[in-house]
C-alpha positions as CSV (number, residue, x, y, z in Angstrom):
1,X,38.0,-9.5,2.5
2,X,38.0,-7.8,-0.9
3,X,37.6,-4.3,-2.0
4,X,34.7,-1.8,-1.5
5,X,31.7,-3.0,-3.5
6,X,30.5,-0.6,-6.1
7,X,26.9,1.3,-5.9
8,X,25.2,-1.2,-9.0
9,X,26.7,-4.1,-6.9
10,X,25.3,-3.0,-3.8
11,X,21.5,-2.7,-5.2
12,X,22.2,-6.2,-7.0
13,X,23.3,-8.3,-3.6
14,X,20.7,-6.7,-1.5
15,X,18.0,-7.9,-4.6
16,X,19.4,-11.2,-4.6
17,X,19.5,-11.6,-0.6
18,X,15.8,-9.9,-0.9
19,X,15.0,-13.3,-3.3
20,X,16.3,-15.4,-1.1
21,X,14.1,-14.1,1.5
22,X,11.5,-14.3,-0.4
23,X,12.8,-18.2,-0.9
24,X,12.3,-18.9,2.6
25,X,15.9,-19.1,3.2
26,X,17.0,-18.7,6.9
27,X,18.6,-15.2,7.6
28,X,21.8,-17.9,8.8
29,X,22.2,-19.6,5.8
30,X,21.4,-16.3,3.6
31,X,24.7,-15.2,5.7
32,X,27.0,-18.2,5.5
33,X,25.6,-18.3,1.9
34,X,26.1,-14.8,0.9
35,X,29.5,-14.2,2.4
36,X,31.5,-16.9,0.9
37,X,30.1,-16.1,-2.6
38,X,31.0,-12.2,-2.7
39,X,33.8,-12.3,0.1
40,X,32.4,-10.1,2.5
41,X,31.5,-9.9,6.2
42,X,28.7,-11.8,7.6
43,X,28.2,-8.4,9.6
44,X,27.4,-6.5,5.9
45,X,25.3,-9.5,4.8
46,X,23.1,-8.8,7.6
47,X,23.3,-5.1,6.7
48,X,22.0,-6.3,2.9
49,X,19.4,-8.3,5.1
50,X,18.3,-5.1,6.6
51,X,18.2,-3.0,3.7
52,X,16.4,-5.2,1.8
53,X,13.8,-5.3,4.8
54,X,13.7,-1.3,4.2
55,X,13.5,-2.0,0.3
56,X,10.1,-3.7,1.0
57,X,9.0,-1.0,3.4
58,X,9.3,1.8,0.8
59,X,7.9,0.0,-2.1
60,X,4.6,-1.1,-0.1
61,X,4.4,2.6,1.1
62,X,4.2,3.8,-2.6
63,X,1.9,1.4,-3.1
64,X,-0.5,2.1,-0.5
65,X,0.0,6.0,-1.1
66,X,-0.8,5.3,-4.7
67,X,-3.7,3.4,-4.1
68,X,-5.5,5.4,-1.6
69,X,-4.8,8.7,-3.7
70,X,-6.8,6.7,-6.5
71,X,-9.5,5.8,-4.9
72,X,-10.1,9.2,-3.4
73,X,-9.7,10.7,-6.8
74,X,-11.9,8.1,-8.1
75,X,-14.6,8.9,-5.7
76,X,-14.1,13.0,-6.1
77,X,-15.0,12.7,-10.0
78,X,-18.2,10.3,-8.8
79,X,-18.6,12.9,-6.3
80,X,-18.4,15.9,-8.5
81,X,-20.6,13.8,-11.4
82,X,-23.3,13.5,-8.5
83,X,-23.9,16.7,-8.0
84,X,-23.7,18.5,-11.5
85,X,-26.3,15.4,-12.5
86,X,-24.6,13.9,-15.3
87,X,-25.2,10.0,-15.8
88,X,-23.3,7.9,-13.3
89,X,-23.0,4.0,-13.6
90,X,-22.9,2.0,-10.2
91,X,-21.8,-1.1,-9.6
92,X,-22.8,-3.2,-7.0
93,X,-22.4,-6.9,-5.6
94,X,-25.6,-7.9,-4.2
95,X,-25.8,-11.4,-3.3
96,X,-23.0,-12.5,-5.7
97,X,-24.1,-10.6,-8.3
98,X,-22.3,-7.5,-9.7
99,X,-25.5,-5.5,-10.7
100,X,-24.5,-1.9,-12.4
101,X,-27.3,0.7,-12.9
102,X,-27.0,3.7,-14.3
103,X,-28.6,7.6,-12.8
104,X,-29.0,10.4,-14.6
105,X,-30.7,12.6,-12.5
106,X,-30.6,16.1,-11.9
107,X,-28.9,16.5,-8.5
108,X,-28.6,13.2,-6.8
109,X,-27.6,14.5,-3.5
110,X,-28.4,10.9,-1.5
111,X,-25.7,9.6,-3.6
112,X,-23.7,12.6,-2.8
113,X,-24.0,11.8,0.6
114,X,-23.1,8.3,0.2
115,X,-20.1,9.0,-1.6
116,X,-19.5,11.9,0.9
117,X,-19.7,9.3,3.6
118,X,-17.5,6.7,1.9
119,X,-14.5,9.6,1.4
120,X,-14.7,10.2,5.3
121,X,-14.4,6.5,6.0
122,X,-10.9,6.1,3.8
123,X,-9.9,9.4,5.5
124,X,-11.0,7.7,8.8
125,X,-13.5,10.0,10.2
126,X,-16.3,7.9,10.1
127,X,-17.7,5.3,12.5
128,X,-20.6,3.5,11.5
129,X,-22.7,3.1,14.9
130,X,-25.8,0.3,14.9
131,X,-27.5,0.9,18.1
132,X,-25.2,2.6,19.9
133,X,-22.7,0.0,19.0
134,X,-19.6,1.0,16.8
135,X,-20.7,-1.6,13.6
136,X,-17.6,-0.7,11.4
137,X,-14.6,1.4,12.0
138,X,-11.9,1.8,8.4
139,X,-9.1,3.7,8.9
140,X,-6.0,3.9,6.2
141,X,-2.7,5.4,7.9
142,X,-0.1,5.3,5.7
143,X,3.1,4.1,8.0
144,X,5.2,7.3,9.2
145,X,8.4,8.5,8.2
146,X,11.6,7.6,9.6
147,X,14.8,9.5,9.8
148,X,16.4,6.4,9.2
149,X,20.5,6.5,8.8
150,X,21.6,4.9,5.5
151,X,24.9,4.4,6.3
């Protein structure tokens, strides 16, 4: 087998077995594949297999962390635009149609409430109920952290 792979190398096979993955390549041939070309273990091929499973983990956790802080902040400033009265354009689809209208009242507080509402729904405590019956539950959890060993 040859010698210790630097850290550069490391991050470029487990991209390139990531690819492959993302090929559709079998985990088997990835292996047979893989260890001929850089002369290593099929054992650490399927350690770059798992690590670039873990790759894919972090980056959609980032993503979904981003995206959630956005659209809380997003719906804060709405939030805080409500309530001071400034102008406020809304978008909606009705029917297929994106129809934007524009408020500019003093205190809208039944839009406050709305957005209000809509905040508690991405922070999962709200369940919309239609006659007793829960209509619509939306919950975001981003995925926990692990303690995971990078060895």
């Amino acid at each position: 087998m040859s010698e210790k792979s630097d850290k550069k190398q490391l991050e470029e096979r487990i991209l390139e077995v990531s690819r492959q993955m993302l090929r559709g390549y079998t985990n088997k041939k990835i292996v047979q594949d893989s260890s001929l070309k850089w002369d290593v273990s099929e054992r650490q091929i399927r350690k770059y297999i798992t690590k670039a499973y873990a790759m894919w983990h972090a980056e959609y956790k980032k993503r979904l962390k981003a995206g959630l802080d956005y659209h809380m902040a997003m719906r804060m400033k709405l939030y805080e635009e409500a309530y001071k009265g400034k102008t406020i354009k809304i978008t909606k689809l009705i029917k297929g149609n994106l129809i934007t209208t524009e408020r500019t009242d003093d205190q809208d507080f039944r839009l406050c409430l709305e957005i209000a509402k809509d905040i508690a729904k991405l922070e999962g405590l709200y369940v919309e109920r239609f006659e007793g019956k829960v209509v619509e539950v939306i919950k975001v959890e981003l995925p926990k952290e692990e303690n995971a060993d990078d060895s």
